[in-house]
N, C-alpha and C positions, 0 to 999 in steps of 0.2 A: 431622528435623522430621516429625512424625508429624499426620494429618489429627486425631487424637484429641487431642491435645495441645500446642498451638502455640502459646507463651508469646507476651506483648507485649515481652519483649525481642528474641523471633525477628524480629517483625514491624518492631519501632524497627532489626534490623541490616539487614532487607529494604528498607527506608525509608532507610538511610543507604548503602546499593551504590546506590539508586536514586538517589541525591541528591536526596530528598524529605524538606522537612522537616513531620513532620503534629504538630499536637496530641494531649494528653491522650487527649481524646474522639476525635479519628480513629484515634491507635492502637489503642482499645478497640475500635471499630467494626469498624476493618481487619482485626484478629485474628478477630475474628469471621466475614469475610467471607472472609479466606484458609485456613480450618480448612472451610467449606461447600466450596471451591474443592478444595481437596485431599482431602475427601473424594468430592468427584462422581469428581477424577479416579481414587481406589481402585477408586470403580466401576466405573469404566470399565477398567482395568485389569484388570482380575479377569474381564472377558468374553473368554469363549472364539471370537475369531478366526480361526481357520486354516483354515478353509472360504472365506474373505471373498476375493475377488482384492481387490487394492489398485486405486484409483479416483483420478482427479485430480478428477472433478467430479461430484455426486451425479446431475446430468443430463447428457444426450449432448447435444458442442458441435457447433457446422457450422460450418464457413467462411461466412461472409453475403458475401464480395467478389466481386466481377463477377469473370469471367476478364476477362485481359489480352487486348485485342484493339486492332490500330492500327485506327484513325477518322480521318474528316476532322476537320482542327482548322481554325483562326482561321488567316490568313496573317499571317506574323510581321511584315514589311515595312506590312503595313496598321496591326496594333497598334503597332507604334514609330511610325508618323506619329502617332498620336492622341497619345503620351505629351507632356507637356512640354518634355523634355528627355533624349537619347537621345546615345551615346557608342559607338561600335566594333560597333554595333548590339545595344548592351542598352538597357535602360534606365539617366537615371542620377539617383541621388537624392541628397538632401543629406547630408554628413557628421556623425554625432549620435556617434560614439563618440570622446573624446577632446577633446570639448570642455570649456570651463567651466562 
């Protein structure tokens, strides 16, 4: 399949690997739009990379997470008095999976 050249039966078998079924007029249009695609990517192809290091992301990531550091928390004993209903010292809630 060449970007010059891209029949609408290319495009009707790329459309049925896709299990996509299109119209008349989309195949026409899609041909159209898969020959502009294939041609960008000649372009691209044909550029001389070997200078370029390879890149995950076009900008530099950072970590945004706090470090890890232990803190005072909530007393557990305290938050289980406030729950409803509390078992073996968890909390305990109503049974949703398995019902009707």
């Amino acid at each position: 399949m060449s970007a010059d050249k891209i029949s609408s039966n290319e495009t009707r078998h790329i459309a049925h690997l896709a299990r996509l079924a299109l119209s008349e007029a989309e195949i026409e249009d899609f041909t159209g739009q898969l020959a502009a695609i294939l041609e960008h990517a000649k372009d691209i192809e044909s550029l001389n990379l070997d200078d370029v290091a390879p890149t995950r992301h076009a900008l530099p990531i950072k970590n945004v997470m706090r470090s890890d550091e232990v803190r005072k928390s909530v007393n557990r004993e305290e938050v289980l008095r406030m729950a409803p209903e509390t078992q073996a010292n968890m909390f305990l809630v109503p049974k949703i999976i398995g019902e009707d």
